[in-house]
C-alpha positions as CSV (number, residue, x, y, z in Angstrom):
1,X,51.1,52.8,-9.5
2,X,52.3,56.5,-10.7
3,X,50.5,57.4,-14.2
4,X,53.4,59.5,-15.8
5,X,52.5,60.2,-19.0
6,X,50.5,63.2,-18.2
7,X,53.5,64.6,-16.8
8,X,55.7,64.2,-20.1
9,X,52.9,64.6,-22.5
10,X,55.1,66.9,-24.5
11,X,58.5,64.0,-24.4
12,X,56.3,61.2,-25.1
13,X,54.6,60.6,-28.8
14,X,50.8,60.3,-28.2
15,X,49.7,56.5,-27.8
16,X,52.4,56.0,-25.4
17,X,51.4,55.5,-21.8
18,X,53.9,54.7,-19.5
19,X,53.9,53.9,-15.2
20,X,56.0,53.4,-12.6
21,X,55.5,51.4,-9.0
22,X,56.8,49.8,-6.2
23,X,57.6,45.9,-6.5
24,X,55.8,44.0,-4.6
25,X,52.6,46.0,-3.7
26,X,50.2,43.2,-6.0
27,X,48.4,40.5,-5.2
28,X,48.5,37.3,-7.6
29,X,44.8,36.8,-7.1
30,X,44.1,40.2,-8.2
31,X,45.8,40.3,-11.0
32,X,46.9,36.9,-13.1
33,X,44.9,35.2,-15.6
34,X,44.7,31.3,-15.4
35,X,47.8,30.8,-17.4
36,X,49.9,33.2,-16.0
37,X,49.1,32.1,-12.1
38,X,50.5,28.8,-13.6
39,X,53.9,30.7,-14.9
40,X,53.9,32.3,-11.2
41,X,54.0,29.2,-9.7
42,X,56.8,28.0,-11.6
43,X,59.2,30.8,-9.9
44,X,61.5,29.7,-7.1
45,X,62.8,33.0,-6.2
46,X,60.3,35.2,-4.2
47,X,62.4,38.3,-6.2
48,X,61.3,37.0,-9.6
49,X,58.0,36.6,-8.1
50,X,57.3,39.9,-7.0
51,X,58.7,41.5,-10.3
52,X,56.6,39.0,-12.3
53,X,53.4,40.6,-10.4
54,X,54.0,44.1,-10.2
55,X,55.1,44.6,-13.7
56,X,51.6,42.7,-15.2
57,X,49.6,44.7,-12.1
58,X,50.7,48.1,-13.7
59,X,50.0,46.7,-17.2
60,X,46.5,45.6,-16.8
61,X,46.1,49.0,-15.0
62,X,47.2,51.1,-18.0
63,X,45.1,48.6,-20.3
64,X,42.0,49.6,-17.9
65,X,42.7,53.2,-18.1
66,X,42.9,52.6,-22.3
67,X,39.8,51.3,-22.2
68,X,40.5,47.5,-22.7
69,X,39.5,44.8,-19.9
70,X,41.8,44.0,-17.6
71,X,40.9,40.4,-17.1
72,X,41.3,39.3,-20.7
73,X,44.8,41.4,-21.2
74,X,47.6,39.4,-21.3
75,X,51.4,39.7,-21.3
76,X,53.0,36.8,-23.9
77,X,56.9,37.0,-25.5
78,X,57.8,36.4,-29.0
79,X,60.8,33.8,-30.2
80,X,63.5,36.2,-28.7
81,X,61.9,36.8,-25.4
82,X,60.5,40.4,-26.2
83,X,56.8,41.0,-24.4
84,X,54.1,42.1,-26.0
85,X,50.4,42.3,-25.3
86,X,47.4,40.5,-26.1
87,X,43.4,41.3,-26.0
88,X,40.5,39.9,-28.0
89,X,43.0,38.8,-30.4
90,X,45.1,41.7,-31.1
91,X,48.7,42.5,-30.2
92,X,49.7,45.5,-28.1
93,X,53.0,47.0,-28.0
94,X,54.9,46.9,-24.2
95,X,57.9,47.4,-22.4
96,X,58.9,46.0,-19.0
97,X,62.3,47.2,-17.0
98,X,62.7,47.2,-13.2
99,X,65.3,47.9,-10.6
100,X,65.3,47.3,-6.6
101,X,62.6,48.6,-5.7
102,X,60.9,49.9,-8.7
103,X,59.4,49.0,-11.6
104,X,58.4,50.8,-15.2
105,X,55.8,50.0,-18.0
106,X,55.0,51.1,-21.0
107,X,52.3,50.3,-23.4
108,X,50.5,51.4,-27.2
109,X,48.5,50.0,-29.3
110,X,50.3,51.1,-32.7
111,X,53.8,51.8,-31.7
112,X,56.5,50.0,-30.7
113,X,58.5,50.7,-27.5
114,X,61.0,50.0,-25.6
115,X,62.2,51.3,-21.9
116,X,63.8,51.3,-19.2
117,X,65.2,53.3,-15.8
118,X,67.9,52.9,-13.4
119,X,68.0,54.8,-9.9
120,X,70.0,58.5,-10.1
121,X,72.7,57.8,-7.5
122,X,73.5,54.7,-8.4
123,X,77.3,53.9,-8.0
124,X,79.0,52.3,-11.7
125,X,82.3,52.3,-13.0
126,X,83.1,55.0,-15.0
127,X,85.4,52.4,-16.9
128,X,81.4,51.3,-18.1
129,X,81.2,54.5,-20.3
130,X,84.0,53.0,-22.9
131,X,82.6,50.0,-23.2
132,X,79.4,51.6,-24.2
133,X,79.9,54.3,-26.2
134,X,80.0,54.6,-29.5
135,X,83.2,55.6,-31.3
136,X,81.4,58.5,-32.5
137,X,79.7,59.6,-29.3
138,X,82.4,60.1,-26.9
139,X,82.5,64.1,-27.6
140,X,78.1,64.5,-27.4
141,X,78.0,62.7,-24.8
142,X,81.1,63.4,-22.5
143,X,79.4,65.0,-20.2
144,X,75.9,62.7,-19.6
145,X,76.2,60.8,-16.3
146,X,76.8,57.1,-17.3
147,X,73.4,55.9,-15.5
148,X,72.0,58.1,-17.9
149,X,73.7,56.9,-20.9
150,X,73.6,53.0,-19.7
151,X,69.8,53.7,-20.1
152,X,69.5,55.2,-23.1
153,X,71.5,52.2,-24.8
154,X,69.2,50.1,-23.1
155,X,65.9,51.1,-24.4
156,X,66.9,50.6,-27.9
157,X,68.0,47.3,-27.4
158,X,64.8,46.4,-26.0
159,X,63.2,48.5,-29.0
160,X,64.9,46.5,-31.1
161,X,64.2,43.6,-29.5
162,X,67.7,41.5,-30.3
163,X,68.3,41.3,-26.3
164,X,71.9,40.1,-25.9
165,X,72.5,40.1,-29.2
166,X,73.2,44.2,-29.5
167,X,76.5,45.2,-28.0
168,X,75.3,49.0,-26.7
169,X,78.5,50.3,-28.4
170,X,77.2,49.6,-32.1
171,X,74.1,51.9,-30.9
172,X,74.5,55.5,-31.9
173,X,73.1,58.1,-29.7
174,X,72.7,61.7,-31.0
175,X,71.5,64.5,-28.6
176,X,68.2,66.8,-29.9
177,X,67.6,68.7,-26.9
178,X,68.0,68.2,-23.2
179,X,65.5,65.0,-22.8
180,X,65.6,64.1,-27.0
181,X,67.7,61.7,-28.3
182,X,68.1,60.1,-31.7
183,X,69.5,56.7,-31.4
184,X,71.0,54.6,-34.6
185,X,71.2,51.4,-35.3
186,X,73.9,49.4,-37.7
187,X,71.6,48.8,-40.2
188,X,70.8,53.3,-40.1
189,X,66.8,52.5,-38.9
190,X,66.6,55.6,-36.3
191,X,64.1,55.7,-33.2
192,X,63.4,58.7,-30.8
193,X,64.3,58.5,-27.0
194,X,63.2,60.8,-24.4
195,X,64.7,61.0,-21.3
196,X,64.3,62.2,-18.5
197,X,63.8,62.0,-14.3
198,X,61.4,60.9,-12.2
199,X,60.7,59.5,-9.0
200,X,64.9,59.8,-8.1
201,X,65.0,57.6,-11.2
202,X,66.3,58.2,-15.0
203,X,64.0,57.1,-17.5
204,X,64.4,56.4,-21.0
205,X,61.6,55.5,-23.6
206,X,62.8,54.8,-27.1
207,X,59.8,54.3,-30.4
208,X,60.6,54.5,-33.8
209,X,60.7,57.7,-35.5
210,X,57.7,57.0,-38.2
211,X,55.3,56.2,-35.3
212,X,55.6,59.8,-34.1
């Protein structure tokens, strides 16, 4: 596990801590609590299995390096499938994304977050860009790789935490700076994304703007 937030201290609000790793580096008996050894088991795929314990491994890390026991953090979703945290009875604030080989976490106490990452040179059809841009974006954004963009999108959606429900072309995306964006949803309730590379990977963490 790769402790970034040092790194982009001045991208990320403070109370943010975010981390990346390698799936499949965890062992189950390290890191599961009773109840989610149970979940494990339920898994078919050895795939789902591996993301399932990398992403709660990196979790309980950054909970041990908030201060908070490991062992008694867990990792629960609400009605709509968003995760969130749990310790001594009260709720943390998470993000989970992953790709092939790696995967990202983000978690704060007070503010919610949402993520995500996809690797630099992967191949997409530039065809993708329409279907996710908003009408209003094409000209800002012409010139953003579409990985780049396609994560972006994503992080609100899992800010927002309406999954499927969001088509990314109702998001708005307006550029600040080079690794600040401002991203709108339909009902005008803005958040902040940074953005930025890492680890041959572009990552994307959104929050809303009055938890800065």
């Amino acid at each position: 596990m790769e402790n970034i937030t040092d790194q982009f201290r001045s991208l990320l609000p403070r109370g943010i801590y975010v981390a990346i790793g390698d799936i499949g580096t965890s062992r189950s008996e390290d890191v599961l609590s009773k109840a989610e050894q149970d979940e494990y088991n339920t898994f078919n795929s050895r795939r789902r299995r591996d993301e399932y314990l990398s992403t709660r491994g990196i979790i309980k890390q950054l909970a041990a390096e908030m201060g908070l026991d490991k062992s008694k953090f867990e990792i629960q979703k609400d009605g709509l499938g968003k995760p969130f945290g749990i310790h001594n009875n009260q709720r943390y604030n998470l993000s989970l994304a992953h790709t092939g080989e790696k995967v990202l976490c983000g978690l704060s106490e007070t503010i919610p977050i949402g993520l995500d990452l996809e690797p630099v040179d992967r191949q997409v059809n530039q065809r993708l860009r329409k279907r996710i841009l908003h009408r209003d974006e094409r000209k800002a954004l012409e010139e953003e790789p579409v990985v780049r963009l396609w994560t972006l999108k994503e992080a609100l959606v899992k800010l927002n935490g309406q999954g499927l429900r969001t088509n990314l072309n109702q998001l708005k995306i307006e550029p600040e700076s080079d690794h600040l964006f401002t991203g709108i949803f339909d009902n005008e309730k803005s958040a902040r994304i940074c953005s930025f590379q890492y680890s041959n990977h572009w990552i994307a963490v959104a929050c809303y703007y009055n938890h800065q």
